[in-house]
RODO-2510 file (C-alpha; in nm, 4 decimals, decimal comma):
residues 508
     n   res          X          Y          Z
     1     x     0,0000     0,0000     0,0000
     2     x     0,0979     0,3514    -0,1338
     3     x     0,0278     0,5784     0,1549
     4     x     0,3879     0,8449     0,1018
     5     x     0,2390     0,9565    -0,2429
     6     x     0,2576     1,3449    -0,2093
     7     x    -0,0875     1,4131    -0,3560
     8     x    -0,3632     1,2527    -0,2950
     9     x    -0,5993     1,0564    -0,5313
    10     x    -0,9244     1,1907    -0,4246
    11     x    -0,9665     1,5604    -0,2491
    12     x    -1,2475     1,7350    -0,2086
    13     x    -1,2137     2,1415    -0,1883
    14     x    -1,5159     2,2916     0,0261
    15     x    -1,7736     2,0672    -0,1281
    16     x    -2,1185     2,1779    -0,0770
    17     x    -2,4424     2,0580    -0,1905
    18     x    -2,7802     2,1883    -0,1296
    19     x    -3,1350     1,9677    -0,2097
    20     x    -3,4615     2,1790    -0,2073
    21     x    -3,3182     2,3801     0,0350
    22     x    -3,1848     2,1088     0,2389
    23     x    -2,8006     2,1228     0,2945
    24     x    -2,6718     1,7928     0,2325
    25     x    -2,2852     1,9169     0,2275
    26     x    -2,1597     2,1656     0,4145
    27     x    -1,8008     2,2812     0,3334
    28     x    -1,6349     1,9396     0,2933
    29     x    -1,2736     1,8897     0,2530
    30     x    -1,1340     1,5710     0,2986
    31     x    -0,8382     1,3907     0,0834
    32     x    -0,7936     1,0269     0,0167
    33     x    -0,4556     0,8402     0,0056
    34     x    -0,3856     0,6254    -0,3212
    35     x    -0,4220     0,2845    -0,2360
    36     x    -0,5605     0,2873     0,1424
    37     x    -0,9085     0,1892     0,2716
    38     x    -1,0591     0,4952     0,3945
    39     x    -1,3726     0,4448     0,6094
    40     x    -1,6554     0,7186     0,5618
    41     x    -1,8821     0,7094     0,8921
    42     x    -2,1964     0,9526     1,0053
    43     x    -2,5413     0,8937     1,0770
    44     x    -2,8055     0,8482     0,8530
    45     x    -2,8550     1,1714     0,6699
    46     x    -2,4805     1,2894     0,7638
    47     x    -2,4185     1,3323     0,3997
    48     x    -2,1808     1,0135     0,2894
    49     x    -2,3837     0,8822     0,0206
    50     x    -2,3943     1,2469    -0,0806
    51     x    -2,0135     1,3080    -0,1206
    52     x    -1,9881     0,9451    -0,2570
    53     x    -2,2248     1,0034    -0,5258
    54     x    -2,0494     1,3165    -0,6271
    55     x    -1,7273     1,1452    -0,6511
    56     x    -1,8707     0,8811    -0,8727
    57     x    -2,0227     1,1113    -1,1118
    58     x    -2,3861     1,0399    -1,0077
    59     x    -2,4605     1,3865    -0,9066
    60     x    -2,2866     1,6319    -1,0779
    61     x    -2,4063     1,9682    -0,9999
    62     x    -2,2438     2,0812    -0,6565
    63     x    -2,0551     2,4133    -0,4891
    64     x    -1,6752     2,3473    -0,4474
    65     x    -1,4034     2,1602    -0,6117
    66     x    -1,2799     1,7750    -0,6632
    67     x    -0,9713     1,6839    -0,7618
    68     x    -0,9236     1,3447    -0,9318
    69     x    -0,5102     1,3017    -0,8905
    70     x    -0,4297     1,6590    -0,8846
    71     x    -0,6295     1,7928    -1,1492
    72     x    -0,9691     1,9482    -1,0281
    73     x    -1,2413     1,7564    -1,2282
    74     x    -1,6114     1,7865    -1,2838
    75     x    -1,7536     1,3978    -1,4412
    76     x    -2,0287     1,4306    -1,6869
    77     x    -2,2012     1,1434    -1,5308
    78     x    -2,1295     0,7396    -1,3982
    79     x    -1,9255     0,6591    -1,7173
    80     x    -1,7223     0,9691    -1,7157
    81     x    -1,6277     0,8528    -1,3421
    82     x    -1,5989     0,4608    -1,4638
    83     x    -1,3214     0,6097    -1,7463
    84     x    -1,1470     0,8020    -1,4631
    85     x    -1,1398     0,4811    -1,2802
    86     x    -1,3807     0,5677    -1,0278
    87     x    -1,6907     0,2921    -0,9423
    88     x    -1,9453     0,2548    -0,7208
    89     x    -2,1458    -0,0079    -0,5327
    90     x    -2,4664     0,1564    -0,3880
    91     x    -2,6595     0,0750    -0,0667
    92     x    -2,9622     0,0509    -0,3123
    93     x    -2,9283    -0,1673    -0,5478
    94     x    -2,9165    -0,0815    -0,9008
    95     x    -3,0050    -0,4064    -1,1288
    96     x    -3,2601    -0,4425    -1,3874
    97     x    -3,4767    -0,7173    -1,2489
    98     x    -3,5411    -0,8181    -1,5428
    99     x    -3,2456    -0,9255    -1,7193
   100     x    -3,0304    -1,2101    -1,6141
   101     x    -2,6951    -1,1490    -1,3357
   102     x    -2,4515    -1,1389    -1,6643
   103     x    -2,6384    -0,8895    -1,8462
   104     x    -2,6275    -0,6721    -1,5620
   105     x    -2,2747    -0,6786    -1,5269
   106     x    -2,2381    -0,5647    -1,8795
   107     x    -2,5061    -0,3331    -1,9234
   108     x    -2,4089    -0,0676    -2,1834
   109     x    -2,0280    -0,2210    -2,2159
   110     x    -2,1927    -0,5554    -2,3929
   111     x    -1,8785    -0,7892    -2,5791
   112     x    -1,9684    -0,8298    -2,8963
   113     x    -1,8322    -1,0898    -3,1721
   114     x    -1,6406    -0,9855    -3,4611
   115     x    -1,9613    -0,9615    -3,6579
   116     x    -2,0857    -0,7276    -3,4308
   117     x    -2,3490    -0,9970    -3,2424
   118     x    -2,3872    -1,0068    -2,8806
   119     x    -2,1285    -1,2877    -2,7618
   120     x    -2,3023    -1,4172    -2,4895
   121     x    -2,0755    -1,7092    -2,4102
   122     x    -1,7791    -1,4307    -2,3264
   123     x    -1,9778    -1,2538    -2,0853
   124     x    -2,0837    -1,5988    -1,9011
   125     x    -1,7272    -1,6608    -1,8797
   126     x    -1,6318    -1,3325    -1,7769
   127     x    -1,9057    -1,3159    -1,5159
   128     x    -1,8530    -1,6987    -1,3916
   129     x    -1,4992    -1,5938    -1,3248
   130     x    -1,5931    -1,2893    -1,1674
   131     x    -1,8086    -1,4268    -0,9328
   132     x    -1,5543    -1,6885    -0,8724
   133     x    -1,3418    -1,4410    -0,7412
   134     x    -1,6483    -1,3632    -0,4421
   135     x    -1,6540    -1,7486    -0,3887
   136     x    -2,0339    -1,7192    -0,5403
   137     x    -2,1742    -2,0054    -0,7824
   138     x    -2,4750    -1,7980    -0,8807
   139     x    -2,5672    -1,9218    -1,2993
   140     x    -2,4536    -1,5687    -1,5508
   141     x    -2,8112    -1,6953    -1,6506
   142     x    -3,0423    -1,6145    -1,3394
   143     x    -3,3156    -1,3337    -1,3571
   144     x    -3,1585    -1,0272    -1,1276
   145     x    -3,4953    -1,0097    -0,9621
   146     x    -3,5397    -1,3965    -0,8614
   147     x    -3,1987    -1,3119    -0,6682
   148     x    -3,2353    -1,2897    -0,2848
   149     x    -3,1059    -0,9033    -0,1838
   150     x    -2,7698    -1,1255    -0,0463
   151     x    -2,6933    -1,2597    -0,4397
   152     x    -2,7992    -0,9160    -0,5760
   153     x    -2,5397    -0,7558    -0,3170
   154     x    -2,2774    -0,9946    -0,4974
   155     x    -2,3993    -0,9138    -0,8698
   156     x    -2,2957    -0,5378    -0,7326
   157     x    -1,9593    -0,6205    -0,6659
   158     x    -1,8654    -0,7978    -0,9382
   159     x    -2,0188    -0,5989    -1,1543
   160     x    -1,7729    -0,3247    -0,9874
   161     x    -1,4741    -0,5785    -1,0137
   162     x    -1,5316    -0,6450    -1,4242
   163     x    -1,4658    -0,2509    -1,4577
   164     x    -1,0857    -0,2910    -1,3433
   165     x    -1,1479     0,0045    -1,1030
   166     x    -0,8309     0,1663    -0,9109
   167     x    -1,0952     0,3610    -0,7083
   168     x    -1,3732     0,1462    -0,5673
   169     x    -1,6329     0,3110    -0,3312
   170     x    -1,8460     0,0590    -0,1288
   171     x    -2,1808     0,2129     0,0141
   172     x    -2,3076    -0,0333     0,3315
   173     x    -2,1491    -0,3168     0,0959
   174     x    -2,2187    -0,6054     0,3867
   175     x    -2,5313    -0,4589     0,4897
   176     x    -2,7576    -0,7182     0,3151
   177     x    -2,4858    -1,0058     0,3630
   178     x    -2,4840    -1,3456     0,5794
   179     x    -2,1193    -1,3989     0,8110
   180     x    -2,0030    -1,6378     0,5577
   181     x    -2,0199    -1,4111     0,2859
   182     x    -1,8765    -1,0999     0,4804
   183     x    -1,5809    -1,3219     0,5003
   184     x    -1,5453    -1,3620     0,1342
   185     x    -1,6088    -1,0161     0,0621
   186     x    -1,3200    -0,9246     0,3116
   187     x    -1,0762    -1,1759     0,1182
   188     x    -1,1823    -1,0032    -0,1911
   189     x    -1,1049    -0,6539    -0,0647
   190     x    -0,7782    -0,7704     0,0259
   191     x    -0,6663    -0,9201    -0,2688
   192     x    -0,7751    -0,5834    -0,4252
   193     x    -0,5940    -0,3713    -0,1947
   194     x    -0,2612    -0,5849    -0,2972
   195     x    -0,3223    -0,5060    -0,6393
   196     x    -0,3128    -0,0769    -0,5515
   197     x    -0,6945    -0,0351    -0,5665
   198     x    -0,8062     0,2508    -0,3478
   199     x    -1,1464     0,1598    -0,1331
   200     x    -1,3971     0,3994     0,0401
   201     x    -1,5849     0,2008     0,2527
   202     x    -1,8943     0,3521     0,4142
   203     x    -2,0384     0,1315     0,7095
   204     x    -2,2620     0,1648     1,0246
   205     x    -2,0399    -0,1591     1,1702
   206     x    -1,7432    -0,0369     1,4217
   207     x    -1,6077    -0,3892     1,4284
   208     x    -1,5896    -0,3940     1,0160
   209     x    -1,4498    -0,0376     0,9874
   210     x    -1,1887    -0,1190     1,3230
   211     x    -1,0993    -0,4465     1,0942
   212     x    -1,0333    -0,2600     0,7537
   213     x    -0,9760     0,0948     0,7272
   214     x    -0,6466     0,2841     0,7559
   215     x    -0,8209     0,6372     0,8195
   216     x    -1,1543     0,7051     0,9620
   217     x    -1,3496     1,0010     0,8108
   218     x    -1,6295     1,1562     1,0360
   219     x    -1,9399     1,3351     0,8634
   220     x    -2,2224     1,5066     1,1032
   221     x    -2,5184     1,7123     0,9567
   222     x    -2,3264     1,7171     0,6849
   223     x    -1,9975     1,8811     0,7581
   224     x    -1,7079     1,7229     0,8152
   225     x    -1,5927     1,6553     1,1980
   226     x    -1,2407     1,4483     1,1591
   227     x    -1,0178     1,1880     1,0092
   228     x    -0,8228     1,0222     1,2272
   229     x    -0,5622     0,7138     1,1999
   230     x    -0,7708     0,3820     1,3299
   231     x    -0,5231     0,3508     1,5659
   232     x    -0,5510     0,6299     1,7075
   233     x    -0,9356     0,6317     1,8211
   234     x    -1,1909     0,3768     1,9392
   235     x    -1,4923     0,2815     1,8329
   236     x    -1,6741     0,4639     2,1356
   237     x    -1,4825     0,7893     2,0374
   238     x    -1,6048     0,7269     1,6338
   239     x    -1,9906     0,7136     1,7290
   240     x    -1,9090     1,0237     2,0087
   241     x    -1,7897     1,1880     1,6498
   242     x    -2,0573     1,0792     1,4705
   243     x    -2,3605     1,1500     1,6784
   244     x    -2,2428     1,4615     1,8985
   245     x    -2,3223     1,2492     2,1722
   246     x    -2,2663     0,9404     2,3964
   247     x    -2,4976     0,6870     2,2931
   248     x    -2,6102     0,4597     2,5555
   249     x    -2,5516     0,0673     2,5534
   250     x    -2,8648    -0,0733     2,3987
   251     x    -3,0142    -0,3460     2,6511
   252     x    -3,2433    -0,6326     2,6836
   253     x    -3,5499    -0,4941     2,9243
   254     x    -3,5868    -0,7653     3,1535
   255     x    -3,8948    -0,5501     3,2508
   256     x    -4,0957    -0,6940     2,9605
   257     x    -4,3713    -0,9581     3,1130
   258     x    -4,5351    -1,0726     2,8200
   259     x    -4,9246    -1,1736     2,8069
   260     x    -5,1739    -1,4251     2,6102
   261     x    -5,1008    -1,5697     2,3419
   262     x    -5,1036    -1,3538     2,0583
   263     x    -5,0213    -1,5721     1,7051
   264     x    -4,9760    -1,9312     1,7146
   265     x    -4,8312    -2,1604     1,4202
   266     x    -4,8460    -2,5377     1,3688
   267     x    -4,6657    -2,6997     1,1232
   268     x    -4,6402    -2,4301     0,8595
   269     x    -4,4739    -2,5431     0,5376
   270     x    -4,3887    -2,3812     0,2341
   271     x    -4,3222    -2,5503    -0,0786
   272     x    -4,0689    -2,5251    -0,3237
   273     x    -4,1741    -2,6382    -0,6703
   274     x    -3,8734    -2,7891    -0,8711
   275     x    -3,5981    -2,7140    -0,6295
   276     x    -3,4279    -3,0094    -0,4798
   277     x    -3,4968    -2,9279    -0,1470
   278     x    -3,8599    -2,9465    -0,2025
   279     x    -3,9735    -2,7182     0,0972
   280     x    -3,9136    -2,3691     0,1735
   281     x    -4,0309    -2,4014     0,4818
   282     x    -4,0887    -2,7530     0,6482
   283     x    -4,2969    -2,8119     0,9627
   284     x    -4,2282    -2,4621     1,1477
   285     x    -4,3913    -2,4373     1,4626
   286     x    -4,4236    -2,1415     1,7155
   287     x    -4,6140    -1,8994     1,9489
   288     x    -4,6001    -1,5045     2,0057
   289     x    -4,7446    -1,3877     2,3134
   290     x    -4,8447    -0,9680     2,4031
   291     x    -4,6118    -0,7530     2,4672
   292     x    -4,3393    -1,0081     2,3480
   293     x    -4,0383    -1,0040     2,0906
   294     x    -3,9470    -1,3085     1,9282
   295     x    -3,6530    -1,2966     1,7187
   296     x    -3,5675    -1,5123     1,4281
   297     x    -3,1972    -1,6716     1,3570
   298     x    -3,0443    -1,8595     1,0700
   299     x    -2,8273    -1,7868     0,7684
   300     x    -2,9170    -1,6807     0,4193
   301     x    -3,1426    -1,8849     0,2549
   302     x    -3,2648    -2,0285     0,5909
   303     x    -3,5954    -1,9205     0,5855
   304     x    -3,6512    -1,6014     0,7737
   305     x    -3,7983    -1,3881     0,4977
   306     x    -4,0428    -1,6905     0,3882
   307     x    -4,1450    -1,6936     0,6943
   308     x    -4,2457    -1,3880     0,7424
   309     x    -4,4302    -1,3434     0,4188
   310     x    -4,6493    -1,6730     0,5215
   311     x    -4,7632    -1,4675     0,8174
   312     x    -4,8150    -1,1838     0,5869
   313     x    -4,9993    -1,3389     0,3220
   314     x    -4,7012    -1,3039     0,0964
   315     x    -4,6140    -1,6278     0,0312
   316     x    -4,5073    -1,7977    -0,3411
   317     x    -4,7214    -2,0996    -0,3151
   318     x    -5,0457    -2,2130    -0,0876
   319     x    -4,9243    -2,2899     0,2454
   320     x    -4,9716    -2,5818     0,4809
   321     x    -4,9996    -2,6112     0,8326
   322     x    -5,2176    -2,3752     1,0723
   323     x    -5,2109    -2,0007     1,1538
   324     x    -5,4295    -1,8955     1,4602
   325     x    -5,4297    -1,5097     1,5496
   326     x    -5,5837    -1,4566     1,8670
   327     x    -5,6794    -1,8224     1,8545
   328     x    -5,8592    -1,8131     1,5518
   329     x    -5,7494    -1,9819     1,2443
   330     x    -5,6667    -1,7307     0,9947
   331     x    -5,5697    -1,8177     0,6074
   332     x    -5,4790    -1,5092     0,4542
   333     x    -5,4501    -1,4687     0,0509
   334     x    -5,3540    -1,1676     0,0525
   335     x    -5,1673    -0,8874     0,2724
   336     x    -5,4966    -0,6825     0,2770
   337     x    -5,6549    -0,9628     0,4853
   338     x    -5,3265    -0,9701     0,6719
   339     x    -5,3031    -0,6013     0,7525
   340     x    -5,6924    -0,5832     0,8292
   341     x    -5,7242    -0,8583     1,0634
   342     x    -5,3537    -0,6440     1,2781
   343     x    -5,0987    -0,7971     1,0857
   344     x    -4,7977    -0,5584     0,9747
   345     x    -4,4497    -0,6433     0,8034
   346     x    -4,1685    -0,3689     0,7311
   347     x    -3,9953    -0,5428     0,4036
   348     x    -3,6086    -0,6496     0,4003
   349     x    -3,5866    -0,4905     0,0628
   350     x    -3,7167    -0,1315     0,1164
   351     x    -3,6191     0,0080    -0,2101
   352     x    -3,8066    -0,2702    -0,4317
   353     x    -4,0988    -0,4224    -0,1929
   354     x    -4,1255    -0,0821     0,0997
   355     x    -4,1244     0,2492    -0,1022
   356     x    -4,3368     0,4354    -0,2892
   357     x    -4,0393     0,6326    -0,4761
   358     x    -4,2624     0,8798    -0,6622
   359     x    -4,4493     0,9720    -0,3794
   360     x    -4,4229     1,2042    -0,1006
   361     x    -4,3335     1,1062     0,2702
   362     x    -4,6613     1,1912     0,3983
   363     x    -4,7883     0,9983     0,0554
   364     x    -4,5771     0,7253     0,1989
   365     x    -4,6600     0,7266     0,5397
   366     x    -5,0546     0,7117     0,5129
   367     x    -5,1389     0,5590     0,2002
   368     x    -5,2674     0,2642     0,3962
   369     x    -5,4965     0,4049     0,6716
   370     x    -5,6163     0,6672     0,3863
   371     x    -5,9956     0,5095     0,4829
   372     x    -5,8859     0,6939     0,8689
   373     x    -5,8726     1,0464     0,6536
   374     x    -6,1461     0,9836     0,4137
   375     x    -6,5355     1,0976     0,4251
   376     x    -6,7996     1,0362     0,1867
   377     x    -6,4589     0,8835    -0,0233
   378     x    -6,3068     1,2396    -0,0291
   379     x    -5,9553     1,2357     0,1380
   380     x    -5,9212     1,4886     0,4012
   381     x    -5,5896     1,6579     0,3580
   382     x    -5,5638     1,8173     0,7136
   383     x    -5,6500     1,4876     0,8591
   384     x    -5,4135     1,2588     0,6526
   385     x    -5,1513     1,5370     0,7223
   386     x    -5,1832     1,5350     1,0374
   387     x    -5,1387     1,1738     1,1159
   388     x    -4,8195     1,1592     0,9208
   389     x    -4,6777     1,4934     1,0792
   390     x    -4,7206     1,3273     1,4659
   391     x    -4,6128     0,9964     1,3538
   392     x    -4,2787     1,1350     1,1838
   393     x    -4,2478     1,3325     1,4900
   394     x    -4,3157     0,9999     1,7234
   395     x    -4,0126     0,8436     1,5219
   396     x    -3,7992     1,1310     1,5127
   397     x    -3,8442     1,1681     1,1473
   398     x    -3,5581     1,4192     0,9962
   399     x    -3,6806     1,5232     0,6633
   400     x    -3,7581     1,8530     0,5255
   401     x    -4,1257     1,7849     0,5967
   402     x    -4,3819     1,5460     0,5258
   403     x    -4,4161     1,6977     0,1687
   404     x    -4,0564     1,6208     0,0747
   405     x    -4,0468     1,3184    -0,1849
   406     x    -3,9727     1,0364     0,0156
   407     x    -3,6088     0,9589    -0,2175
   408     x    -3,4563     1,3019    -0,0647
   409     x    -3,4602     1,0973     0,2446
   410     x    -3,1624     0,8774     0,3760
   411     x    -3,1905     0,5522     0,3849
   412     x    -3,2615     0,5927     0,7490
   413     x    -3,5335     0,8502     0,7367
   414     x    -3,7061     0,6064     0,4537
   415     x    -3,7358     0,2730     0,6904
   416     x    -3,8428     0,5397     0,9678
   417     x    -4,1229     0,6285     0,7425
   418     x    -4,2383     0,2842     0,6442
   419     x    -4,2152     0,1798     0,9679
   420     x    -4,4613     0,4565     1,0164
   421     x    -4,6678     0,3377     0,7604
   422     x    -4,7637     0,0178     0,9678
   423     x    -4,7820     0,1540     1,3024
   424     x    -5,0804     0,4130     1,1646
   425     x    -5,2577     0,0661     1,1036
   426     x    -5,2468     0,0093     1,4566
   427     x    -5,1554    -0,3861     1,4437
   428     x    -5,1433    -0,6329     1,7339
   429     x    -4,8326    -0,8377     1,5274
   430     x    -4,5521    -0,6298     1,3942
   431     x    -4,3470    -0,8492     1,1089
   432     x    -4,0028    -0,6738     1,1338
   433     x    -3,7547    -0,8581     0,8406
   434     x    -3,4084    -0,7055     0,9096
   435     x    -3,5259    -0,3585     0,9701
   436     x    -3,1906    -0,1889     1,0788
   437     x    -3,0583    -0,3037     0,7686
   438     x    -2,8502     0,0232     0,6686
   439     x    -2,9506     0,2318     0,9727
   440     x    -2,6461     0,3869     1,1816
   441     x    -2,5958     0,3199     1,5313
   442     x    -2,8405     0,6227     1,6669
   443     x    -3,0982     0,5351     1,4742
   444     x    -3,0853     0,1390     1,5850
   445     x    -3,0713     0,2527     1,9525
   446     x    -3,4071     0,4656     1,8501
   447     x    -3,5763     0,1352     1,6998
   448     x    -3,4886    -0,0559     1,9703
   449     x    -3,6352     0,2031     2,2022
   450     x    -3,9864     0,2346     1,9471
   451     x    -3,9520    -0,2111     1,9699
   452     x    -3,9642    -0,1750     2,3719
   453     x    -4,2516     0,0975     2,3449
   454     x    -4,4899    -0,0925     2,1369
   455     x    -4,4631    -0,4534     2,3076
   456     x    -4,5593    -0,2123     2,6475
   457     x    -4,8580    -0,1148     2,4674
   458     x    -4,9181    -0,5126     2,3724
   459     x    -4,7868    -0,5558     2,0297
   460     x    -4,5944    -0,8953     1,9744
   461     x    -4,3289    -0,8134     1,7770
   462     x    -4,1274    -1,0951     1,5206
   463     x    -3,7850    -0,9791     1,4073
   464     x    -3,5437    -1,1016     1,1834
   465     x    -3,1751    -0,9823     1,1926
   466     x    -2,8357    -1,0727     0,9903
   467     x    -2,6315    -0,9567     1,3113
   468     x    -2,6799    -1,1584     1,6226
   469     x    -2,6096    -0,9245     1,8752
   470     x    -2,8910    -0,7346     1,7593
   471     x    -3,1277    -1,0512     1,8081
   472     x    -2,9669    -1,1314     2,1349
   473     x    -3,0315    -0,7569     2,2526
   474     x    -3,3717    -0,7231     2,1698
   475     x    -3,5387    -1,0732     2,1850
   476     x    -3,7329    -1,2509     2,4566
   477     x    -3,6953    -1,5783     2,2784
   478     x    -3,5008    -1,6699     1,9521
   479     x    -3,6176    -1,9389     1,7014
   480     x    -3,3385    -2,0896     1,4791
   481     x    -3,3641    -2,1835     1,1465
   482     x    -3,1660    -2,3746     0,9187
   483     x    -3,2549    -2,4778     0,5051
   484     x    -3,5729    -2,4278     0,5852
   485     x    -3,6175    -2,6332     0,9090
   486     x    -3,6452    -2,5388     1,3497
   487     x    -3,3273    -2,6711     1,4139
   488     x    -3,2922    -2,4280     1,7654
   489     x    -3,4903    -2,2010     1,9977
   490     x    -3,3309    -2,0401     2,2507
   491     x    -3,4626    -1,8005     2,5486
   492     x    -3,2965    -1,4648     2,6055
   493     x    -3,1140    -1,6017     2,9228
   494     x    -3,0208    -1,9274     2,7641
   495     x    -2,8798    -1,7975     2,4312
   496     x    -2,5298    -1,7197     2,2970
   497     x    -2,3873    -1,6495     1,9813
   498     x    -2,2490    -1,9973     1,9487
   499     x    -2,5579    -2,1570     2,0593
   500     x    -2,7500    -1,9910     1,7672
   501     x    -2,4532    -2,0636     1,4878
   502     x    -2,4309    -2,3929     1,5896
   503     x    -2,8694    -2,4306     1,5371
   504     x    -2,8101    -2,2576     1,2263
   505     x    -2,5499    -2,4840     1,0585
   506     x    -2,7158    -2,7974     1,1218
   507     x    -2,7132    -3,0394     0,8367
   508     x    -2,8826    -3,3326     0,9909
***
């Protein structure tokens, strides 16, 4: 690693840039050492996917100056930047559903044979060999939007790896990721950083950044606040940096008592038509009483999204096995019939299965409880205004109001609003899949807060997480899964981080 080199690849002169008023950037200077892993921290709305999308050519209007290697620069747009050597891997994902994981990759830079045809059996090498390098066996020939967010994560990266990049920007990269695959991803930054590539890495996760940066870059509100050597801070000191404040230790409220028995299921299976594992889901069984949260365990592909949508009405295929809500069998077709007899779910995709991206927040936030607002089948504005202003205010909402178009919002701010969404439905079962997926350490301590909060008021609450510490902290009782199967549960007192790997790797 180059780290002597007089002038820095990346700097950014007084960067500012403003968003319907909003100030995004504030001033921002910052340079980047060729060939270093420079971690870009703040909370949600601080302003890092702002600076990274300038630097990438994505926006391209903006107050201030970058300079590319020395020479101040203003890219036309994403391929200027990709020319200049410059690529990104969003926290959103970018793919055209539609078209298969090696079309992706290629989009717009398509091989072509010497008669000028599409050579499809180049780019399936190119792209099995690519995704060789993550350790991945996903087929060139798989639909983008049959891919679990996990595989679509990977299709990012190595779509970002076939454009030879020297600077390589990594928004949340691991965010949607199981342990096994953070691994690989690690490997593959290393082997990248051997051959001179320069990373930004933006992350919410103090043990990722404390494992691979060189220099830590603080953004608050917008402005920049410090870079500092990793070895000379702690992670404590970073979030102090990053929040303006200490944050206290989330903990599990041993306070909770939980009451009746709220959802029961026996048996539930999901199939799987033409797979070789033939279920989905196979014989799950389990109970969620008042007031209670009940976390759910197990690696990607286990099960924990499938499950979820089964309680939802959401499911692929019919489903077997029973459902009782309130002890009443319930078969729900739909989501509709879900969210009408108290059933909510926040999505673990946001961006493709949570938002509304045209709309406004407040468009967001109430569009279904708009029967609450409505007379004769007229809308009330005031009303429906009204319930999304003291609900964003409930959730600590930072936006520029509940008429700002719900994309000007982080990525924070967004699951904050469809999080929202649900509550103004007033269930009695909240379906939470991964839902501080993205979401910076203040912001998670707020959740967990709103998560305590509702099961006082008697909500049973079902939660999925990638990161076990979060299940461990919040839960009352975790439910392993493995392939499909129960292989584990676990309560709060009981469970360990080995315990729950152990359930989740079962093969028998």
């Amino acid at each position: 690693m180059n780290t002597t080199a007089e002038v820095p690849i990346i700097a950014t002169r007084n960067i500012t840039k403003r968003f319907a008023g909003v100030v995004a950037l504030d001033d921002v200077s910052l340079d980047i050492k060729e060939g270093e892993l420079h971690a870009i921290v703040g909370e949600n709305g601080a302003g890092k996917s702002t600076l990274m999308k300038i630097l990438s050519g994505v926006l391209t209007e903006f107050d201030g100056d970058f300079l590319l290697r020395g020479q101040s620069v203003r890219l036309s747009g994403t391929r200027a930047a990709e020319r200049a050597g410059v690529s990104i891997i969003h926290q959103e994902l970018n793919l055209v559903e539609q078209l298969s994981a090696a079309a992706n990759i290629f989009l717009g830079r398509e091989l072509r044979t010497r008669f000028g045809l599409l050579d499809n059996a180049a780019m399936k090498r190119a792209v099995t060999e690519l995704l060789g390098q993550l350790e991945c066996h996903i087929s060139p020939d798989t639909q983008a939007g049959t891919l679990r967010v996990g595989d679509q994560q990977l299709v990012e990266i190595a779509k970002a790896l076939s454009l030879r990049a020297t600077i390589l920007i990594m928004d949340e990269p691991t965010s949607a990721l199981t342990k096994g695959e953070v691994e690989r991803l690690f490997r593959v930054i290393e082997r990248l950083r051997q051959r001179g590539v320069t990373i930004l890495y933006i992350s919410h996760k103090m043990d990722e950044i404390f494992r691979l940066a060189d220099r830590i870059t603080v953004l608050r509100d917008g402005r920049h606040v410090e870079t500092v050597h990793r070895s000379d801070t702690t992670p404590r000191r970073v979030t102090h940096a990053m929040v303006g404040r200490e944050i206290e230790e989330a903990q599990h409220h041993d306070s909770r008592i939980p009451g009746d028995v709220l959802l029961e299921v026996r048996n539930l299976s999901l199939a799987w038509p033409g797979h070789a594992r033939k279920w989905r889901l196979e014989n799950i069984s389990l109970t969620l009483q008042r007031g209670e949260i009940l976390g759910i365990a197990g690696l990607m592909g286990a099960g924990r999204t499938e499950l979820l949508e089964c309680l939802f009405g959401a499911a692929t295929e019919p489903i077997r096995g029973e459902i009782l809500l309130r002890g009443r069998p319930m078969a729900f077709r739909h989501p509709a019939e879900a969210r009408a007899a108290g059933v909510a779910m926040v999505t673990e995709d946001r961006k493709r299965l949570g938002l509304f991206s045209q709309l406004k927040v407040r468009e967001n936030m109430t569009i279904c409880t708009l029967e609450d607002a409505a007379r004769f089948g007229i809308v009330r504005h005031a009303i429906e205004a009204k319930s999304a202003s003291e609900c964003a205010t409930r959730l600590s909402l930072r936006s520029a109001g509940i008429e700002a178009p719900i994309m000007s919002l982080s990525g924070g701010n967004q699951q904050k609003a469809i999080i929202g969404r649900w509550l103004l439905t007033r269930p009695d079962v909240l379906l939470l899949d991964d839902p501080t997926r993205g979401i910076d350490v203040g912001a998670k301590a707020e959740l967990y807060r709103l998560m305590h909060q509702l099961c006082r008021q008697g909500i049973g609450i079902i939660v999925t997480s990638s990161e076990l510490p979060e299940l461990l902290t919040v839960s009352d009782r975790i439910l392993v899964l493995c392939e499909g199967r129960q292989t584990g549960e676990f309560a709060r007192h009981e469970a360990t981080e080995q315990l729950i790997m152990e359930a989740a790797i079962q093969r028998n």
